[in-house]
C-alpha positions in Angstrom: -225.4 -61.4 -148.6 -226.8 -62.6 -145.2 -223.3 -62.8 -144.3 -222.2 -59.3 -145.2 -225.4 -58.4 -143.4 -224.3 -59.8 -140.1 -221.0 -58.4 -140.2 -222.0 -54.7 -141.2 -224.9 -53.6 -138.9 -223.0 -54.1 -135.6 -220.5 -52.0 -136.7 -222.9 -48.8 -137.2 -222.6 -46.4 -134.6 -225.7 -46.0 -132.8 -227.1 -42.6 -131.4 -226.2 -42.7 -127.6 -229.6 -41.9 -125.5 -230.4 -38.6 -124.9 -229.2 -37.8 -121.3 -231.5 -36.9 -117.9 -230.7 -34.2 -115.4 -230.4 -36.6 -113.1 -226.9 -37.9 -114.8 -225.1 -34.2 -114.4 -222.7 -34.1 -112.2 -223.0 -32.7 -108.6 -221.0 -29.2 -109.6 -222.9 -28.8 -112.7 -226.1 -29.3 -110.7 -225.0 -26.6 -108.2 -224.6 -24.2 -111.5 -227.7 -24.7 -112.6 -229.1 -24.5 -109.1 -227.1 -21.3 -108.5 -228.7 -19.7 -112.0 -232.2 -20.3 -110.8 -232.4 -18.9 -107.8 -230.7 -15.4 -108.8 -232.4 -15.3 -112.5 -235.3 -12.8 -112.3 -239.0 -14.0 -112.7 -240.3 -14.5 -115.5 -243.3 -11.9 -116.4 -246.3 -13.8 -115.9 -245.0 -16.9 -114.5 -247.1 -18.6 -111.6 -245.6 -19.7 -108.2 -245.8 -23.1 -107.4 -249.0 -24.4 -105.3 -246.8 -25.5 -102.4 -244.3 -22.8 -101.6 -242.9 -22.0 -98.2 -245.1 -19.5 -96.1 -242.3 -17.5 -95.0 -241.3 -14.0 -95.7 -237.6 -14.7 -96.4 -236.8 -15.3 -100.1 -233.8 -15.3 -102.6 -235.0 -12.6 -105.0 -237.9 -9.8 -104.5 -241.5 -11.0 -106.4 -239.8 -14.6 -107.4 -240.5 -18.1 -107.1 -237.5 -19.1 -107.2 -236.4 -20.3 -103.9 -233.3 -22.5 -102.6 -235.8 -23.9 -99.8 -237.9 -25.9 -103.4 -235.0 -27.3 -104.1 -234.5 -29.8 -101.6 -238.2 -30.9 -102.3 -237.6 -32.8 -105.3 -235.1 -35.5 -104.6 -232.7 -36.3 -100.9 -229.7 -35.5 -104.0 -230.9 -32.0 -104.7 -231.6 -31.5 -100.9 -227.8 -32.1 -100.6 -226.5 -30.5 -103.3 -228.6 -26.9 -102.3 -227.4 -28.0 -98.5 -223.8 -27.7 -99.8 -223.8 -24.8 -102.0 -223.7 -21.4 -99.9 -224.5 -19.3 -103.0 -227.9 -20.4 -102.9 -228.2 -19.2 -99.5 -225.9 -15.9 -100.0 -228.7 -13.5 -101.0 -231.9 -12.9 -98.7 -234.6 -10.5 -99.5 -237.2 -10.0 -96.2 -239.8 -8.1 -95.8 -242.1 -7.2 -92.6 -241.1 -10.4 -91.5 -243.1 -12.3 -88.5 -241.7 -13.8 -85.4 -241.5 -17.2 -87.3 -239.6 -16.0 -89.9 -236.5 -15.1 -87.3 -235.2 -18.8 -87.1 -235.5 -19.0 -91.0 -233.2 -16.2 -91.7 -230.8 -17.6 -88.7 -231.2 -21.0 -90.9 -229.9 -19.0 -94.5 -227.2 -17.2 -92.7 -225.7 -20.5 -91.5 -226.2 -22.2 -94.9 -224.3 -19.4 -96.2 -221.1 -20.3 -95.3 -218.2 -17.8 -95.4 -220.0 -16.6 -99.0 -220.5 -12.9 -99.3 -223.9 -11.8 -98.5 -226.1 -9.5 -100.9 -229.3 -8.5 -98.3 -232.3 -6.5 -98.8 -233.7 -6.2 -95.3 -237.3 -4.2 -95.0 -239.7 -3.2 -92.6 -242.5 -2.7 -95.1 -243.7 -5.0 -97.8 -246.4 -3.2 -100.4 -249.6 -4.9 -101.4 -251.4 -5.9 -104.4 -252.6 -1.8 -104.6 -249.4 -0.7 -103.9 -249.8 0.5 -100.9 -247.5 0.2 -97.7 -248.0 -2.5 -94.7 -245.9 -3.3 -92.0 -246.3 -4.6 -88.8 -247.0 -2.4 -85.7 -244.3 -4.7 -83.1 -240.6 -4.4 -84.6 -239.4 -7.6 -82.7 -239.0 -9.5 -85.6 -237.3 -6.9 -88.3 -234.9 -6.3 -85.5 -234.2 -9.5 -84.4 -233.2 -10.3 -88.3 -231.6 -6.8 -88.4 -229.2 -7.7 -85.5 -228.4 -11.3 -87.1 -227.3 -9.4 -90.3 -225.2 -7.1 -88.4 -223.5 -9.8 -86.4 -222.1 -11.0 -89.9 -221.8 -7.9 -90.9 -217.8 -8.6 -92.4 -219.4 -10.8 -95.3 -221.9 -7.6 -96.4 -221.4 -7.7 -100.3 -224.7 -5.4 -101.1 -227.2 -4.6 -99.2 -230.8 -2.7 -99.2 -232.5 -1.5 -95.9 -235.7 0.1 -95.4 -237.0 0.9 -92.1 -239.2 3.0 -90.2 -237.6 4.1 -87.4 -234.0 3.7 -85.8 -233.0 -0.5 -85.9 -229.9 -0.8 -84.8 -226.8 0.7 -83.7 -224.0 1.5 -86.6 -220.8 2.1 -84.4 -219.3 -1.1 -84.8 -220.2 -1.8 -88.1 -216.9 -3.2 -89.9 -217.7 -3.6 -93.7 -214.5 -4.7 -95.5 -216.7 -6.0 -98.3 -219.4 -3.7 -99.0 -219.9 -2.8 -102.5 -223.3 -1.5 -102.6 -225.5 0.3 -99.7 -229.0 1.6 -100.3 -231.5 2.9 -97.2 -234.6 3.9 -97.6 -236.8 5.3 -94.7 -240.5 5.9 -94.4 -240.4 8.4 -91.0 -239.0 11.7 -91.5 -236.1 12.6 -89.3 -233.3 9.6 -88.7 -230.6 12.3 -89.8 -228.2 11.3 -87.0 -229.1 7.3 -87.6 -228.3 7.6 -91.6 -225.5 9.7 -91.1 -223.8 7.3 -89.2 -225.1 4.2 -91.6 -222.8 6.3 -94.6 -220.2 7.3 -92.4 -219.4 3.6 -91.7 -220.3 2.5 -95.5 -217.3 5.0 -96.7 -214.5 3.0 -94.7 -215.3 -0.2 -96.9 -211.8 0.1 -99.8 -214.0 -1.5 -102.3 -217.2 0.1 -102.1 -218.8 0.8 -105.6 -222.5 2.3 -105.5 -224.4 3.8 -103.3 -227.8 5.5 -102.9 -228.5 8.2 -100.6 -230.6 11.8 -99.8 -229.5 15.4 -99.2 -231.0 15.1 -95.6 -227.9 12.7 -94.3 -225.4 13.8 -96.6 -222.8 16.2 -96.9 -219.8 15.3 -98.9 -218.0 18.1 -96.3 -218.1 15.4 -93.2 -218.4 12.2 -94.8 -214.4 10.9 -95.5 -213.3 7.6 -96.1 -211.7 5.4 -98.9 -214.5 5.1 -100.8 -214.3 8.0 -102.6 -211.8 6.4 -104.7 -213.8 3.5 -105.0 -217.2 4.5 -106.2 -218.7 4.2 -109.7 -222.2 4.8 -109.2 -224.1 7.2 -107.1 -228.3 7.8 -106.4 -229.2 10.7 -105.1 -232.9 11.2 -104.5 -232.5 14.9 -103.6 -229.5 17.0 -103.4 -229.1 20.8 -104.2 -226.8 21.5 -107.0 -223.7 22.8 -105.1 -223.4 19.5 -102.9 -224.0 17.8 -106.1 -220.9 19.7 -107.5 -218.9 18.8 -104.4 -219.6 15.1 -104.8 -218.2 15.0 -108.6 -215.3 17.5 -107.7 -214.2 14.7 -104.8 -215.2 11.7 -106.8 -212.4 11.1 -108.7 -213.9 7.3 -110.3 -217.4 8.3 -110.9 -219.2 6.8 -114.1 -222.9 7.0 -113.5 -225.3 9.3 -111.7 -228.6 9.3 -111.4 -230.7 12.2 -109.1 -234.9 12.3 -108.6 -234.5 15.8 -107.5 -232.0 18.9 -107.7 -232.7 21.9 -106.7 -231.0 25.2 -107.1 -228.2 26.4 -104.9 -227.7 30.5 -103.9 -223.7 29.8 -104.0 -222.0 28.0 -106.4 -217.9 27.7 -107.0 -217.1 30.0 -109.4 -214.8 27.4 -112.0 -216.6 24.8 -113.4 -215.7 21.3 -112.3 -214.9 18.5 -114.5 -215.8 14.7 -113.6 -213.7 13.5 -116.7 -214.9 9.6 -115.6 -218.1 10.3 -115.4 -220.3 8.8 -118.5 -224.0 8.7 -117.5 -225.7 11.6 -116.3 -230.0 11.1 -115.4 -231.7 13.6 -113.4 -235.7 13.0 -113.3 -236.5 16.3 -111.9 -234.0 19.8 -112.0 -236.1 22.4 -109.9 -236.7 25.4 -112.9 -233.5 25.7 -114.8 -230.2 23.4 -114.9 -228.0 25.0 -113.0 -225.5 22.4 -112.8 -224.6 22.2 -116.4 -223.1 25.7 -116.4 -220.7 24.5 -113.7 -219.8 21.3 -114.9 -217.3 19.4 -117.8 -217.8 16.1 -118.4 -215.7 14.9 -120.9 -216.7 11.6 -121.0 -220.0 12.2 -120.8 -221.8 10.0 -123.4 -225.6 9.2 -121.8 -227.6 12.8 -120.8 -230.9 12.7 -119.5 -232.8 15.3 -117.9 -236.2 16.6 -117.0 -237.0 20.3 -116.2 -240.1 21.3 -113.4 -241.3 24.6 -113.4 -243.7 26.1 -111.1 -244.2 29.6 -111.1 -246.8 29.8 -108.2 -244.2 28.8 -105.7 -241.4 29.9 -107.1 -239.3 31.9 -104.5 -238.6 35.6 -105.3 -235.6 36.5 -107.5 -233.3 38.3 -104.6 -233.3 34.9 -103.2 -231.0 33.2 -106.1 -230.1 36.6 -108.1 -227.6 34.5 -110.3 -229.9 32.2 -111.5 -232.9 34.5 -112.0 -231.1 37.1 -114.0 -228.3 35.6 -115.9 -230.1 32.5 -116.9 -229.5 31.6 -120.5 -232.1 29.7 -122.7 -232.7 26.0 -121.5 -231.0 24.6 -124.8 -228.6 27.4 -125.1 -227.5 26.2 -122.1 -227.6 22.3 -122.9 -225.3 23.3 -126.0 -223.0 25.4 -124.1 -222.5 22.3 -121.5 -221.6 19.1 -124.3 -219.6 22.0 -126.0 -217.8 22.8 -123.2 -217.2 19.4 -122.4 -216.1 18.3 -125.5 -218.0 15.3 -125.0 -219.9 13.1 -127.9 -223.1 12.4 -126.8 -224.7 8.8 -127.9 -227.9 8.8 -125.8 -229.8 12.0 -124.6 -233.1 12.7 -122.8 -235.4 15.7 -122.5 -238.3 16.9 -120.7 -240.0 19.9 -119.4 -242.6 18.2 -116.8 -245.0 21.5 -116.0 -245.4 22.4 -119.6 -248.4 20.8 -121.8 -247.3 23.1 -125.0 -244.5 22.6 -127.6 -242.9 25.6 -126.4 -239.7 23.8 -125.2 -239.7 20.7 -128.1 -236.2 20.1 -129.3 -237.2 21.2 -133.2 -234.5 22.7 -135.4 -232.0 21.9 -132.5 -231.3 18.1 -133.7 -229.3 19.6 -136.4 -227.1 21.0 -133.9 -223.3 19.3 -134.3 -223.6 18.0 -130.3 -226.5 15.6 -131.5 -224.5 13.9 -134.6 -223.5 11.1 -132.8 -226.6 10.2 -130.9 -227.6 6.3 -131.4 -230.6 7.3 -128.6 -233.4 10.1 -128.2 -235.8 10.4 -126.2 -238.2 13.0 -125.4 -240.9 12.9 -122.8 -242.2 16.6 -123.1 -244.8 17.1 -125.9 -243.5 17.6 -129.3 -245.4 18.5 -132.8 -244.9 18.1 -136.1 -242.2 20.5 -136.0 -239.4 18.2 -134.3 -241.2 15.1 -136.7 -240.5 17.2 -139.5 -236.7 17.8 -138.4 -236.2 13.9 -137.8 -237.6 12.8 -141.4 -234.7 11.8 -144.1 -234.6 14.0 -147.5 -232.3 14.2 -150.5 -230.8 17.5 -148.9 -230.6 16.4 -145.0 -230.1 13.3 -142.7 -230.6 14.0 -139.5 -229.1 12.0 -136.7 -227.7 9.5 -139.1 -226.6 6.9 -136.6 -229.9 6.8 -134.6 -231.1 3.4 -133.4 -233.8 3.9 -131.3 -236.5 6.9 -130.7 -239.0 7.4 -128.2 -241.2 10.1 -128.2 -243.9 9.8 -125.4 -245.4 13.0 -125.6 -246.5 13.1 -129.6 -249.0 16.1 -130.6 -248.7 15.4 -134.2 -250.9 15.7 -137.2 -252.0 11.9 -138.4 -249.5 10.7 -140.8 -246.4 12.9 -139.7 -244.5 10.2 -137.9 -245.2 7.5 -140.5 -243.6 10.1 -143.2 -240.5 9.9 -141.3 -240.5 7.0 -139.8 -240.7 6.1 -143.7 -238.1 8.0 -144.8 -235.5 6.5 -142.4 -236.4 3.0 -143.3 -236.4 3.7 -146.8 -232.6 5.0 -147.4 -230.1 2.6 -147.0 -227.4 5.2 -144.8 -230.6 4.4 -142.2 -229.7 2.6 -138.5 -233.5 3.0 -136.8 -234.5 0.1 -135.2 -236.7 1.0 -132.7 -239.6 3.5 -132.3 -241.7 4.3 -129.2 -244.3 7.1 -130.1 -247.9 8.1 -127.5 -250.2 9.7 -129.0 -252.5 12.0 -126.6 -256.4 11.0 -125.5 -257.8 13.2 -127.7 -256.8 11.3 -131.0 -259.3 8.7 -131.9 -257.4 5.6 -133.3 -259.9 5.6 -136.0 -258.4 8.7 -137.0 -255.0 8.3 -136.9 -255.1 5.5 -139.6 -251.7 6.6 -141.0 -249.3 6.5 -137.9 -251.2 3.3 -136.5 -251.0 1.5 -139.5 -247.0 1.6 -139.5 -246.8 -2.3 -138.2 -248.2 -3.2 -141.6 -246.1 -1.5 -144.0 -242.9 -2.5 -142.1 -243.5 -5.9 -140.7 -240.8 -7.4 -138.8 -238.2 -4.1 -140.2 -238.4 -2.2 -137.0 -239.3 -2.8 -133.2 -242.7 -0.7 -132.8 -244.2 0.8 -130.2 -247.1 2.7 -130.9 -250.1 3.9 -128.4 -253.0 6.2 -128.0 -252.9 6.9 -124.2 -255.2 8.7 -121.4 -253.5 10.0 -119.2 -250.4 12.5 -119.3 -247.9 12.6 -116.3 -245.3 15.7 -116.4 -242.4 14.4 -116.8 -242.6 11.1 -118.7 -245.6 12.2 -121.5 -248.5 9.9 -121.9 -249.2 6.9 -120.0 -250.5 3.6 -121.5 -252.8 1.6 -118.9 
């Protein structure tokens, strides 16, 4: 027996250790290292007690810096020495004097990588509020770096406060991305130039700019074949037009502000690439949607402001004032038109605290049967509630997923009926629900909708809130 013994237990495999970092390999390493420095922070997550005191990093708000690296071992400090893509995206902002060396230093490490830069004047506080340095020297200095290496721009972000540098001999072969941002008014001529030279880059893909600079009339270039995203904080809708009509490649848009145009072409024009449509704010009515197709089209999101104190007399835009159709006549004439199958949609009408504009009766319409997404930011009542819930007769938006409705002036108990209903019948695809409910309802008296987390569990993704304050545009607030 002793003998079998012997012979039997060296020949069972035994469980190899359980391997360190320190035994990956120099490339994996470099992964890894790459990954942390470009991953986003982590809500919550502390910096480290000793950090570096400059104001160059690798991401905006994050710890995670290349620099930390080379503080744990002399092998990391080589292998982040080595690997440029640690070094190849620099966020500044309202950098000192001693920070000019240190962006120098991450330009060098860089190599011949392509360089994704977010360069800014101004920095905001823990209040939110603006700060920047009165003396330039130092933003400039770092400005003039970048623009020496300008040929490796991959995406970059600059936000200034007065003119930086000069734009004439920018070459940008590589630039997919551009955004500026300004504080000053005025620096029309400066940003104009800034675009003009962004449109020559042949692979250019998104870009954000204002209706100040822009005109889609002397800005040419190959990028207008390129492009796939646009931001527009403020345009008027017939330059908005002219951008889609010239934009043959266009995806996604997204605008803060339109406002309405006396002149508009008189043939609607189609953006058939064109799949995402956002507009935060459309000045009174949508005048856009009468003159556009968008076959494509599956992601609509809008917001309506209305102000009738400052609104301008009707000679000035006769069209608009007088042959305006119904907000939601209007919506359904657009997807119609289009013949596009909407999946995700978005309303809101900001300057209006009644139900008057709630969607209601209208989700029955056929250009909401596909829609996985809805959400609606002006205030609704038990009226729209009532058109979502399931019955024997009627199934609403069958294939919706996920609902938010920030804006809720419902009686206690109206939302849980048809929150209910859905989750009850098994041709049901909810899975999410976001519903604020306004300051005046005391949680102690809105047992039913509140109490939804308990009778579903872990069913359904819940999001429920009584908030104080209401902002036009996006419904109630939670602190």
């Amino acid at each position: 027996m002793e003998t079998t013994i012997t012979t039997v237990v060296p020949t069972i495999s035994k469980k190899p250790p359980a391997g360190t970092i320190g035994s990956l390999p120099d490339e994996i390493l470099a992964d890894i290292f790459i990954h942390y420095v470009r991953s986003h922070p982590t809500k919550g997550l502390q910096r480290p007690a000793q950090r570096t005191k400059f104001r160059v990093e690798a991401q905006i708000d994050s710890p995670n810096n290349p620099i930390l690296l080379g503080w744990v071992s002399s092998r990391w400090r080589t292998i982040s020495l080595r690997t440029v893509k640690l070094w190849s995206t620099i966020v500044v902002g309202d950098p000192l004097p001693r920070d000019v060396p240190i962006f120098k230093l991450w330009i060098e490490r860089s190599g011949e990588a392509l360089l994704g830069l977010t360069l800014s004047r101004y920095i905001f506080d823990k209040h939110d509020s603006i700060r920047y340095s009165e003396d330039a020297t130092a933003f400039k200095a770092i400005l003039s770096a970048a623009v020496a290496e300008c040929m490796r721009w991959r995406t970059v972000t600059i936000k200034v406060v007065e003119e930086t540098f000069y734009t004439t001999s920018l070459a940008l072969p590589n630039l997919e991305s551009i955004e500026f941002e300004y504080l000053a008014m005025g620096l029309h001529t400066f940003k104009r130039r800034l675009f003009e030279r962004a449109f020559t880059s042949p692979v250019l893909r998104t870009i954000s700019l204002d209706d100040s600079c822009f005109n889609p009339s002397w800005i040419t270039g190959p990028a207008w074949n390129t492009l796939r995203n646009i931001e527009l904080k403020t345009i008027h809708t017939a330059r908005l037009l002219k951008v889609l009509r010239i934009c043959h490649t266009i995806e996604r848009v997204r605008v803060e502000w339109i406002f309405l145009s006396s002149k508009l072409p008189a043939e609607p024009v189609t953006a058939p690439t064109l799949q995402s449509l956002h507009v935060a704010q459309v000045h009174r009515y949508p005048q856009f949607l009468d003159r556009l197709i968008l076959p494509s089209l599956v992601d609509l999101k809008i917001s309506v402001e209305r102000s009738d104190e400052d609104a301008p007399p009707p000679d000035v835009y006769p069209d608009t004032y007088r042959k305006n159709p119904p907000i939601w006549q209007a919506i359904e004439a657009f997807v119609e038109r289009s013949k596009c199958q909407l999946e995700s949609f978005g309303f809101g009408y900001a300057d209006d605290q009644s139900c008057l504009y709630e969607i209601g009766s209208k989700v029955h319409l056929p250009i909401f049967s596909k829609l996985r997404r809805l959400c609606l930011t002006s205030k609704i009542s038990d009226v729209t509630v009532a058109n979502l819930t399931f019955s024997d007769v009627s199934q609403p938006l069958p294939l919706l997923e996920d609902l938010e409705l920030t804006t809720c002036d419902t009686t206690d108990g109206a939302l849980a009926k048809m929150v209910l209903s859905r989750m009850n019948s098994t041709d049901s695809r909810l899975k999410k629900v976001k519903a604020y409910f306004g300051k005046g309802d005391d949680p102690q008296e809105r047992t039913e909708d509140l109490g939804l987390e308990q009778k579903l569990g872990q069913r359904i993704e819940l999001e429920l809130a009584v908030c104080e304050e209401y902002v036009p545009g996006e419904g109630y607030v939670r602190d």
